[in-house]
DSSP file (Angstrom, degrees, kcal/mol; ACC not computed):
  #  RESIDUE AA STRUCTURE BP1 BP2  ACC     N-H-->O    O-->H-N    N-H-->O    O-->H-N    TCO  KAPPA ALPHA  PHI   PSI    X-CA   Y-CA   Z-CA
    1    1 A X     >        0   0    0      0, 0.0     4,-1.4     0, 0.0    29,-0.1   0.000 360.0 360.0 360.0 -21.3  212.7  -89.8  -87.6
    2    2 A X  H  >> +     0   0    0     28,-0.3     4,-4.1     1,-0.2     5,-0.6   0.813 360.0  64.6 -82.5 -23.3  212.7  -86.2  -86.9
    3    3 A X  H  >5S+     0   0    0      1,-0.2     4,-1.6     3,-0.1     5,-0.3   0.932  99.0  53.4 -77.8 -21.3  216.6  -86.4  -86.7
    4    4 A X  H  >5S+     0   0    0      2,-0.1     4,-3.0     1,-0.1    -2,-0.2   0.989 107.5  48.8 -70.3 -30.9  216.8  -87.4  -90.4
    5    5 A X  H  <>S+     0   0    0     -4,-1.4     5,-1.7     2,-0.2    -2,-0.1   0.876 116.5  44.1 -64.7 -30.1  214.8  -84.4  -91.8
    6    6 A X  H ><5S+     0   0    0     -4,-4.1     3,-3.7     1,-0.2    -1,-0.2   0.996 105.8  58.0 -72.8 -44.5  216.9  -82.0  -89.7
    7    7 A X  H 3<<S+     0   0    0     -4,-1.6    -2,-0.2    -5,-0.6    -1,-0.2   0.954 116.2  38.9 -50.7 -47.8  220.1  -83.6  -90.6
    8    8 A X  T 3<5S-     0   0    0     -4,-3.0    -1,-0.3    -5,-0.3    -2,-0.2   0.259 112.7-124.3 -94.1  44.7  218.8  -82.7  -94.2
    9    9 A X  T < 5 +     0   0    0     -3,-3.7     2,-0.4     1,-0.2    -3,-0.2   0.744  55.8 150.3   7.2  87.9  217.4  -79.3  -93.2
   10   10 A X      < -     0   0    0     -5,-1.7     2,-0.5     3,-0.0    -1,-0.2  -0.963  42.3-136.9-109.9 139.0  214.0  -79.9  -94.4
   11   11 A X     >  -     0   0    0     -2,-0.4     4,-1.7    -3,-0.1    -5,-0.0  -0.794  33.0-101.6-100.4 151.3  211.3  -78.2  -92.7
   12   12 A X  T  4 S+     0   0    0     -2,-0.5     4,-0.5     1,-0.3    14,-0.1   0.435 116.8  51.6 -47.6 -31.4  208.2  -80.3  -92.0
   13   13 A X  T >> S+     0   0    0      2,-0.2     3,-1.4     3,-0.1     4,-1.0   0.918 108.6  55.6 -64.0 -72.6  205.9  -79.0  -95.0
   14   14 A X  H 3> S+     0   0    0      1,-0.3     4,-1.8     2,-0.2    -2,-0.2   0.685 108.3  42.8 -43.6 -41.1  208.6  -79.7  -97.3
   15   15 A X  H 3X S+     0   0    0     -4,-1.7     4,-1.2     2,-0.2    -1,-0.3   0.797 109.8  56.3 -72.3 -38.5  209.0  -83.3  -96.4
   16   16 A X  H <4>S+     0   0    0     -3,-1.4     5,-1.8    -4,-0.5     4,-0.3   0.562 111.4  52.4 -84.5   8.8  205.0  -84.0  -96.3
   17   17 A X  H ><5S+     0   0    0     -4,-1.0     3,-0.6     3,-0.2    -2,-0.2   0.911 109.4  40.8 -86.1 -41.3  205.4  -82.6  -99.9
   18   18 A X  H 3<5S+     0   0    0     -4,-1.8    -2,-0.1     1,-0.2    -3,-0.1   0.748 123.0  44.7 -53.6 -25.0  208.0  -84.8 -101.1
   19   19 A X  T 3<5S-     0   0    0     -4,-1.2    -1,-0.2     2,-0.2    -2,-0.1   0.647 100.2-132.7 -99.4  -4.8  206.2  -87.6  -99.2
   20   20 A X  T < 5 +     0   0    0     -3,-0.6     2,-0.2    -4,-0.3    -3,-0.2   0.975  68.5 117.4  33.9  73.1  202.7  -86.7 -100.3
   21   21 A X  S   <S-     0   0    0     -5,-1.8    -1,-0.2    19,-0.0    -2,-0.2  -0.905  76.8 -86.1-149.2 175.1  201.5  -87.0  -96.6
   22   22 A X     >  -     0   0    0     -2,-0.2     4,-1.0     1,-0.2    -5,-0.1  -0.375  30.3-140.6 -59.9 137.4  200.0  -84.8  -94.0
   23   23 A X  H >> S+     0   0    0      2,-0.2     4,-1.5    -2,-0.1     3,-1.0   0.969 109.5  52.6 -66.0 -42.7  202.9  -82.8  -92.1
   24   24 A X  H 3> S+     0   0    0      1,-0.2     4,-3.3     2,-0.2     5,-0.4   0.992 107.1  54.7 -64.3 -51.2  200.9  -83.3  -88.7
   25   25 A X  H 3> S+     0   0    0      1,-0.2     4,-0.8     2,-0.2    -1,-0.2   0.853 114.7  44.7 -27.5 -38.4  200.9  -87.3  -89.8
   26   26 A X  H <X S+     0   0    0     -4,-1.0     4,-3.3    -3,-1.0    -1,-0.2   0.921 105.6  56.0 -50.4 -55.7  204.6  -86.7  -89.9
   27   27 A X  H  X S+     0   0    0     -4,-1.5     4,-1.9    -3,-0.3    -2,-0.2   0.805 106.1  47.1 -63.3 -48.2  204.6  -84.9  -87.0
   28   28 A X  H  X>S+     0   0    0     -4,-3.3     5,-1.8     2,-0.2     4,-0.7   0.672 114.7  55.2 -71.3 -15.9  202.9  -88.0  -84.7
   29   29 A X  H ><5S+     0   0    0     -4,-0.8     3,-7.1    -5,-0.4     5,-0.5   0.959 106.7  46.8 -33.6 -79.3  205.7  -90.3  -86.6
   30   30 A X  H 3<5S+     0   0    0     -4,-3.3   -28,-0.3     1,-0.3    -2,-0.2   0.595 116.0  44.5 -57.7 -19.1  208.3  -88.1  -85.5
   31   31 A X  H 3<5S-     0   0    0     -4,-1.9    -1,-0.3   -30,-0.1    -2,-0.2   0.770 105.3-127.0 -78.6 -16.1  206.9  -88.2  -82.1
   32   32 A X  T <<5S+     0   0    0     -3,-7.1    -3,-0.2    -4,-0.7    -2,-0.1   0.999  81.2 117.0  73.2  79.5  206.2  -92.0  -82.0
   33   33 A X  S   <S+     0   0    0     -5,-1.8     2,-0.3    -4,-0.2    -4,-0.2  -0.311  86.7  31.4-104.9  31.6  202.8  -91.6  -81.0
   34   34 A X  S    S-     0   0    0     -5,-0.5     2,-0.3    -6,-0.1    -2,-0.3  -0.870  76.0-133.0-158.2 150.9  202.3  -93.3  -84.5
   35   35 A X        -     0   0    0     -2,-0.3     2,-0.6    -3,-0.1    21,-0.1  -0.796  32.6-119.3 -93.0 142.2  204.2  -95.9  -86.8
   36   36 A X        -     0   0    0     19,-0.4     5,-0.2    -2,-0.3   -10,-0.0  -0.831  23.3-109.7-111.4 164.0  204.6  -95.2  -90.0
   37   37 A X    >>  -     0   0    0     -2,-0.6     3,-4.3     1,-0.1     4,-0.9  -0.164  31.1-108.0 -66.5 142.8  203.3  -97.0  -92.6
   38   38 A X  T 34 S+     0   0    0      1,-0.3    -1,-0.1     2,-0.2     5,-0.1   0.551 114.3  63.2 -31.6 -47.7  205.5  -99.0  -94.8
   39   39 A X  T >> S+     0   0    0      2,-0.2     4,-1.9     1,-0.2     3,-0.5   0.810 113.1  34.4 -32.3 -58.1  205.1  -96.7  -97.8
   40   40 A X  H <> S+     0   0    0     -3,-4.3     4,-1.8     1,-0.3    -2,-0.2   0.863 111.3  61.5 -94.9  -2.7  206.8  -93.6  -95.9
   41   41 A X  H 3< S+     0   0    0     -4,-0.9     4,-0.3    -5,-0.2    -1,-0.3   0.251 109.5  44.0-108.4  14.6  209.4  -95.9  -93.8
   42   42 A X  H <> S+     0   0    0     -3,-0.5     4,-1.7    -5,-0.4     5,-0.4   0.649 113.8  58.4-107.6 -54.2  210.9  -97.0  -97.5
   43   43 A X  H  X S+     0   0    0     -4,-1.9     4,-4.2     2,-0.2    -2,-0.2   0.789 103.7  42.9   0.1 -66.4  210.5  -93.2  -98.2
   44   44 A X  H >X S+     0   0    0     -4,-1.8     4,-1.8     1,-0.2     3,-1.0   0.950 112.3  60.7 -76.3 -66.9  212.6  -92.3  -95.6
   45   45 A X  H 3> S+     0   0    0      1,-0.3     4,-2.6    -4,-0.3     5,-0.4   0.472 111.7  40.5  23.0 -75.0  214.9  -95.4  -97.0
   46   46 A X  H 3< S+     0   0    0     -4,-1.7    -1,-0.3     1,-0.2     3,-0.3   0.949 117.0  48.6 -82.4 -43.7  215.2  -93.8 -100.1
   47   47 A X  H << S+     0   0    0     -4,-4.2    -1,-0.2    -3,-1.0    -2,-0.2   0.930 129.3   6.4 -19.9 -72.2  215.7  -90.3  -98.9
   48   48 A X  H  < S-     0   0    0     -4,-1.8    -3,-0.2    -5,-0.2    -1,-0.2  -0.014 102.9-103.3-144.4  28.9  218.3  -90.1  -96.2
   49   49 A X     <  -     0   0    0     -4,-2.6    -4,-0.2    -5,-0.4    -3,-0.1   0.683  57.8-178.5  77.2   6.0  219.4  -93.9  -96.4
   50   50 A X        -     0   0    0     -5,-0.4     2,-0.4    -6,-0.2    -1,-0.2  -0.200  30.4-122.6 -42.8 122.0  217.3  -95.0  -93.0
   51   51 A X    >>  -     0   0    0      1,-0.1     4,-1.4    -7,-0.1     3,-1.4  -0.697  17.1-136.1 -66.5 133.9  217.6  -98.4  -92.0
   52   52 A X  H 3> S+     0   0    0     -2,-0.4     4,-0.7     1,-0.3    -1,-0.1   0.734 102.0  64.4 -61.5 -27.3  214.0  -99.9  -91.9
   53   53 A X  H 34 S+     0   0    0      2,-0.2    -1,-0.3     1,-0.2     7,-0.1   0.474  98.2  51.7 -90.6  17.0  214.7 -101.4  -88.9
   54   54 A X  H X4 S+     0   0    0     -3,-1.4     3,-0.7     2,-0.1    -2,-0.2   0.587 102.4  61.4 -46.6 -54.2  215.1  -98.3  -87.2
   55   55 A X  H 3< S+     0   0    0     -4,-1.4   -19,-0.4     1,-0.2    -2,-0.2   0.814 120.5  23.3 -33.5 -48.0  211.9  -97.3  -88.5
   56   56 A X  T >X S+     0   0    0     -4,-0.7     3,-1.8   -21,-0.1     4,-1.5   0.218  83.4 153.0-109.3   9.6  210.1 -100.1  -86.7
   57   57 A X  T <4 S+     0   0    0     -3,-0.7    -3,-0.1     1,-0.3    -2,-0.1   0.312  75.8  35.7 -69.7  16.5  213.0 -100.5  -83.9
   58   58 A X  T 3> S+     0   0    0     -2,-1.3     4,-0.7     2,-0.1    -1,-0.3   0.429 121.0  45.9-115.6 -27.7  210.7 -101.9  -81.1
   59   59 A X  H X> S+     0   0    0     -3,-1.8     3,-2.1     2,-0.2     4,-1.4   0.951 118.3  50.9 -78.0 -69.9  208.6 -103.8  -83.5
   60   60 A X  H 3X S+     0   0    0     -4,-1.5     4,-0.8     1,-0.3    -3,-0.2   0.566 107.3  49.6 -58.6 -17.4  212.1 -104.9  -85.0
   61   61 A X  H 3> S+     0   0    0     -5,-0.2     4,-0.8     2,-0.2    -1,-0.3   0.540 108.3  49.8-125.4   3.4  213.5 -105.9  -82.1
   62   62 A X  H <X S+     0   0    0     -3,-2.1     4,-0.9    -4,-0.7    -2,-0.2   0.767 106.6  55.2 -50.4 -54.9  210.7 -108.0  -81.0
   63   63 A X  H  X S+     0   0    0     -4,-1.4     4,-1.2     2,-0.2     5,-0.2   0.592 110.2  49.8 -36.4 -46.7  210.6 -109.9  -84.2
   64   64 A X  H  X S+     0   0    0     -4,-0.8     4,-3.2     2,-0.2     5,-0.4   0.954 108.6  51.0 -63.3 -61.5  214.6 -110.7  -83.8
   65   65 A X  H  X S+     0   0    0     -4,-0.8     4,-1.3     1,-0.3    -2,-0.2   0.813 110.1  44.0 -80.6  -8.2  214.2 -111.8  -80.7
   66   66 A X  H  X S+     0   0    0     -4,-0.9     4,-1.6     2,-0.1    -1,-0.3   0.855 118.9  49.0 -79.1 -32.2  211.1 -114.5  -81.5
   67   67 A X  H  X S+     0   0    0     -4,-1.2     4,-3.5     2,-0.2     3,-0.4   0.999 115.3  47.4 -24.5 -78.7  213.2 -115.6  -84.8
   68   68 A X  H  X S+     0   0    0     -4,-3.2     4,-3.4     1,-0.3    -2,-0.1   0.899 117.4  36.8 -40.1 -76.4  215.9 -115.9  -82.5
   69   69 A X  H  X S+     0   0    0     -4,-1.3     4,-1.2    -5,-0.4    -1,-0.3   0.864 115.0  52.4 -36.3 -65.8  214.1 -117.7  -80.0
   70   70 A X  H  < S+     0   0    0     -4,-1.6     4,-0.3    -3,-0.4    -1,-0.2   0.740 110.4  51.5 -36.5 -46.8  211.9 -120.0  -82.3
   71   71 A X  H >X S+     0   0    0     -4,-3.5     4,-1.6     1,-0.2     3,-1.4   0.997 104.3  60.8 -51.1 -59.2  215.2 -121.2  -84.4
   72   72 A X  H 3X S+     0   0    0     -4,-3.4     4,-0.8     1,-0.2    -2,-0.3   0.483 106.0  32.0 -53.8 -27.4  216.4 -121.9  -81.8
   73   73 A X  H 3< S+     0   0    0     -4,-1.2    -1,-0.2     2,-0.1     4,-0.2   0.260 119.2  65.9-103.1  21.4  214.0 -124.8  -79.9
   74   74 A X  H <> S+     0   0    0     -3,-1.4     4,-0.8    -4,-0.3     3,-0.3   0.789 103.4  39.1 -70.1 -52.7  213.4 -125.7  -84.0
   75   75 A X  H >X S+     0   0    0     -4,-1.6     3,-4.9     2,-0.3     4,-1.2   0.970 113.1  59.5 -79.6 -73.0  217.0 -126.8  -84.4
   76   76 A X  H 3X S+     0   0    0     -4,-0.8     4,-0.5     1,-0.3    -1,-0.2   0.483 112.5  40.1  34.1 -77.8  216.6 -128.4  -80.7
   77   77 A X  H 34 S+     0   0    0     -3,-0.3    -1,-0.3    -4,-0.2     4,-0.3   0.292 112.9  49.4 -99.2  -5.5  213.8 -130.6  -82.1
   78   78 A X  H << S+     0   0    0     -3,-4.9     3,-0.5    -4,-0.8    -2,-0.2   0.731 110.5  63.0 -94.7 -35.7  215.4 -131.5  -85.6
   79   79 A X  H >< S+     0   0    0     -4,-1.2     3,-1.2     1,-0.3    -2,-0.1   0.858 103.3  39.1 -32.2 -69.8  218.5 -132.3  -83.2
   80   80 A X  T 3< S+     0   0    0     -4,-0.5    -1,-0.3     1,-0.2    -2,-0.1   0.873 120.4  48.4 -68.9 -40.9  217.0 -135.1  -81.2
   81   81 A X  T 3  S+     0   0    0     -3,-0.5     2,-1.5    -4,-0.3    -1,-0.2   0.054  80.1 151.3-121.7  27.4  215.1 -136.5  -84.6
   82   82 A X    <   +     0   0    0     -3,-1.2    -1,-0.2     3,-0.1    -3,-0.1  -0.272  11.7 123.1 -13.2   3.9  218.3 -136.3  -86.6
   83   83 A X  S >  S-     0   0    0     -2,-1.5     3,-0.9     4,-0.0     0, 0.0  -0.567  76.1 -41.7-106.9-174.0  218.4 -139.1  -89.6
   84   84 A X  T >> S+     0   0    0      1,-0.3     3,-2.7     2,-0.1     4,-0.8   0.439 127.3  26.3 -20.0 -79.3  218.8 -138.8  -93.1
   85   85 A X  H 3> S+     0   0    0      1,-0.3     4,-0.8     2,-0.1     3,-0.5   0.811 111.4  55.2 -67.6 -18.9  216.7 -136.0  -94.0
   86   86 A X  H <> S+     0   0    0     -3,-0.9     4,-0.5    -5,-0.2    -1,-0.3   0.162  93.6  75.7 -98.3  29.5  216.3 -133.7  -91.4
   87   87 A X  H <> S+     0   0    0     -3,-2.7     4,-3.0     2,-0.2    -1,-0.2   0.757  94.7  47.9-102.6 -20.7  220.0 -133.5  -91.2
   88   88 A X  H  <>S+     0   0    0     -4,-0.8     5,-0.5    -3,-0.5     4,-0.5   0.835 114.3  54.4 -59.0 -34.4  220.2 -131.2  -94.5
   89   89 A X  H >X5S+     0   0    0     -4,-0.8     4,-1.9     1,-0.2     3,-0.9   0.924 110.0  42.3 -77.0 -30.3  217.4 -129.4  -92.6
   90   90 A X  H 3X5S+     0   0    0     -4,-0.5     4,-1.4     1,-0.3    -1,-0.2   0.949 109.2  51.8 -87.1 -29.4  219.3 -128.9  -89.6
   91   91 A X  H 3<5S+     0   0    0     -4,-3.0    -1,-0.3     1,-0.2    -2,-0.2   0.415 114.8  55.0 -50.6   3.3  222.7 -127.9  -91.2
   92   92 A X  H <>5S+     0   0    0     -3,-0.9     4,-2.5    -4,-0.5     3,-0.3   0.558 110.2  43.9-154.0 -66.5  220.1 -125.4  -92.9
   93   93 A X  H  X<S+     0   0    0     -4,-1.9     4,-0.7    -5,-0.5    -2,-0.2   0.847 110.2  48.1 -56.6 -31.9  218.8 -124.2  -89.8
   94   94 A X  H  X S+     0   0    0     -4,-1.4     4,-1.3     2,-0.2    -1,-0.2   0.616 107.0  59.8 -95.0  -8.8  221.9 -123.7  -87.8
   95   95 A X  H  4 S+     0   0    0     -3,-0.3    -2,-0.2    -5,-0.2     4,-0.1   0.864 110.2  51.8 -72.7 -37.5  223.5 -121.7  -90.9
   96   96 A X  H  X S+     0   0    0     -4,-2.5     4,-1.7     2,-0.2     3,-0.3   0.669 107.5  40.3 -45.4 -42.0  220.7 -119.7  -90.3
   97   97 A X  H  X S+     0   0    0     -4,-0.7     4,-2.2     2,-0.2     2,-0.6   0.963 111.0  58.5 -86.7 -70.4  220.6 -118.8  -86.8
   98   98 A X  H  < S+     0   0    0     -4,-1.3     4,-0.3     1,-0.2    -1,-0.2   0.305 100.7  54.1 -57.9   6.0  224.0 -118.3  -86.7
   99   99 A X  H  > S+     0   0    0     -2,-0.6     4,-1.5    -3,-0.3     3,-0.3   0.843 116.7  42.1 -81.7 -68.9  223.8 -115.6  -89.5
  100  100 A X  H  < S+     0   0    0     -4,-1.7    -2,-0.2     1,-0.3    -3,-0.2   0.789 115.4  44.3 -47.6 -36.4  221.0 -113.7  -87.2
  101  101 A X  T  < S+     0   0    0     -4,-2.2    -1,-0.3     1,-0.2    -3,-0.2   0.969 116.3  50.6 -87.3 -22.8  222.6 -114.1  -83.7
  102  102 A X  T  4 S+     0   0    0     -4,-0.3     2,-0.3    -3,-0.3    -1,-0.2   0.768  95.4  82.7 -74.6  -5.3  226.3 -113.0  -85.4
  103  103 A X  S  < S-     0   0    0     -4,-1.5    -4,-0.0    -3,-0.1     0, 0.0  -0.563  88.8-131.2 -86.1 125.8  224.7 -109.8  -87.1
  104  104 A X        -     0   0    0     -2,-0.3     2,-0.3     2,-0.0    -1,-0.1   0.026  24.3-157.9 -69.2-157.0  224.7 -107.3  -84.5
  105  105 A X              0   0    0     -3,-0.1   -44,-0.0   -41,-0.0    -5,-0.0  -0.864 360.0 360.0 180.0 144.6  221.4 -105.7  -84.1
  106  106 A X              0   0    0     -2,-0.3   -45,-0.1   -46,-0.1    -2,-0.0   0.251 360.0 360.0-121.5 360.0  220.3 -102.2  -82.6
């Protein structure tokens, strides 16, 4: 986090003003001894164009990979149990997964 405020030379006051938060709150962001809350990680969004899942990127990248994982022994089981209706649900499912795994991901 700390590299978007320098990238826009802001000093650390200046940002917890914009952001109407403590600068030391900032400060334990920018060190990752804290997450920040949702509120300042759209902030930074609108600020200096952060991806949110940068913001959360261990949280984010946990979250992919149980999606991932999860579609995947879903479609599995709609596979095997295949007639008329659950076949919309698996064409549905596999458009799906195959959006997430082709999307690269940091």
């Amino acid at each position: 986090m700390a590299h978007y405020r320098e990238r826009a030379n802001l000093q650390i006051k200046e940002l917890a003003y914009l952001l109407e938060e403590k600068p030391e709150k900032l400060l334990a962001m920018e060190r990752g001894s804290r997450l920040p809350s949702l509120r300042v990680a759209m902030l930074y969004h609108i600020l200096f164009d952060a991806p949110l899942q940068f913001m959360y990127s261990d949280l984010y990248a946990d979250l992919y990979a149980q999606v991932v994982e999860r579609s995947s022994r879903l479609i599995a089981k709609q596979k095997h149990r295949q007639p008329s209706k659950s076949s919309h649900n698996y064409s549905s499912l596999q458009a799906i997964v195959k959006r997430i795994t082709d999307n690269t991901h940091e």
